[in-house]
GUVEXTOR-547156 format. One record per residue (C-alpha): residue number from 0; chain; x, y, z. Coordinates in Angstrom, 1 decimal. Layout:
<atoms>
+-----+---+--------+--------+--------+
:   k : c :     px :     py :     pz :
+-----+---+--------+--------+--------+
: NUM : A :      X :      Y :      Z :
...
+-----+---+--------+--------+--------+
</atoms>
This chain:
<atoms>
+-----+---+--------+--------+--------+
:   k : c :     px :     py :     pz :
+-----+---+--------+--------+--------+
:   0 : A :   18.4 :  -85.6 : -204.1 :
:   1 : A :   21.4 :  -88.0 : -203.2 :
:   2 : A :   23.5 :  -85.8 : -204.5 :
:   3 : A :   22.6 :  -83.3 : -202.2 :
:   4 : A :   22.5 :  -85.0 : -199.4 :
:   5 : A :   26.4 :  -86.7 : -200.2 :
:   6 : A :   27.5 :  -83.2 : -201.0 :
:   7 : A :   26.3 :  -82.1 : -197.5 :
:   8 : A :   27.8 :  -85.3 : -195.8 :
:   9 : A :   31.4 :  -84.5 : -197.2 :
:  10 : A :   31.0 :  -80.5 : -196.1 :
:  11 : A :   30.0 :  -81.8 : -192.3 :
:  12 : A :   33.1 :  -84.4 : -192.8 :
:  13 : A :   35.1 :  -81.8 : -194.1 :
:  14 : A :   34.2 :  -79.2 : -191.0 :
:  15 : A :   34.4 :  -82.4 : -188.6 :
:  16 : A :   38.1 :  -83.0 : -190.4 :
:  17 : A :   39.1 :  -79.4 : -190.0 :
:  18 : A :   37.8 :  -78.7 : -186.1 :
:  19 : A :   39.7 :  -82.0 : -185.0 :
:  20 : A :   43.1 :  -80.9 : -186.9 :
:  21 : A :   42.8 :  -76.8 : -185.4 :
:  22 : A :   42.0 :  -78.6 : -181.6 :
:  23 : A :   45.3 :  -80.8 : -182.0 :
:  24 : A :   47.3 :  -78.1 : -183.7 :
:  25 : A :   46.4 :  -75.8 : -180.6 :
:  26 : A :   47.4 :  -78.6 : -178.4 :
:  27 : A :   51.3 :  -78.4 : -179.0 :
:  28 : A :   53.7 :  -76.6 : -177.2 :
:  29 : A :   54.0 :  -73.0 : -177.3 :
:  30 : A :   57.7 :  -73.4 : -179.3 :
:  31 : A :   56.6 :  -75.8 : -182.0 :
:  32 : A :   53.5 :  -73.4 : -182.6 :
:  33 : A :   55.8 :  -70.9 : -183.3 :
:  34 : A :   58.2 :  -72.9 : -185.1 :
:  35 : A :   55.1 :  -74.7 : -188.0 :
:  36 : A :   54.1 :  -71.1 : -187.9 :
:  37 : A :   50.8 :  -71.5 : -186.1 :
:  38 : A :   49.4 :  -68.3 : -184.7 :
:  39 : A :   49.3 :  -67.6 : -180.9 :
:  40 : A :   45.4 :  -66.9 : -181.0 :
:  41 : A :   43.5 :  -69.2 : -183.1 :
:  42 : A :   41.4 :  -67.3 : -185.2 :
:  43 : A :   37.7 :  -68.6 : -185.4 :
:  44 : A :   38.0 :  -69.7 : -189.5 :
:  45 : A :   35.2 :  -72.2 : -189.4 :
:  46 : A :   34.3 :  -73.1 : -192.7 :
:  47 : A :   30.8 :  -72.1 : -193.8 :
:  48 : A :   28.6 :  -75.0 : -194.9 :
:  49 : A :   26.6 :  -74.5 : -198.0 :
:  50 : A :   22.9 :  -74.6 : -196.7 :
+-----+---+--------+--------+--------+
</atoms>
């Protein structure tokens, strides 16, 4: 059972992780977007938690 419930701890850390480093990504300037690569339109790739 606790391994269940660390494995869905780390996938809600892991989302958590991932949402905070998409928001601050989206947050720089047009030209360094561009320049790192980082599409104009942020597609919606939220990871799917496994339950």
């Amino acid at each position: 059972m606790f391994k269940s419930l660390n494995r869905i701890r780390a996938a809600f850390a892991q989302a958590s992780k991932r949402r905070r480093t998409t928001r601050q990504l989206n947050e720089l300037p047009p030209e360094i977007r561009k320049d790192i690569g980082w599409p104009q339109s942020a597609q919606d790739d939220e990871i799917r938690l496994p339950f």
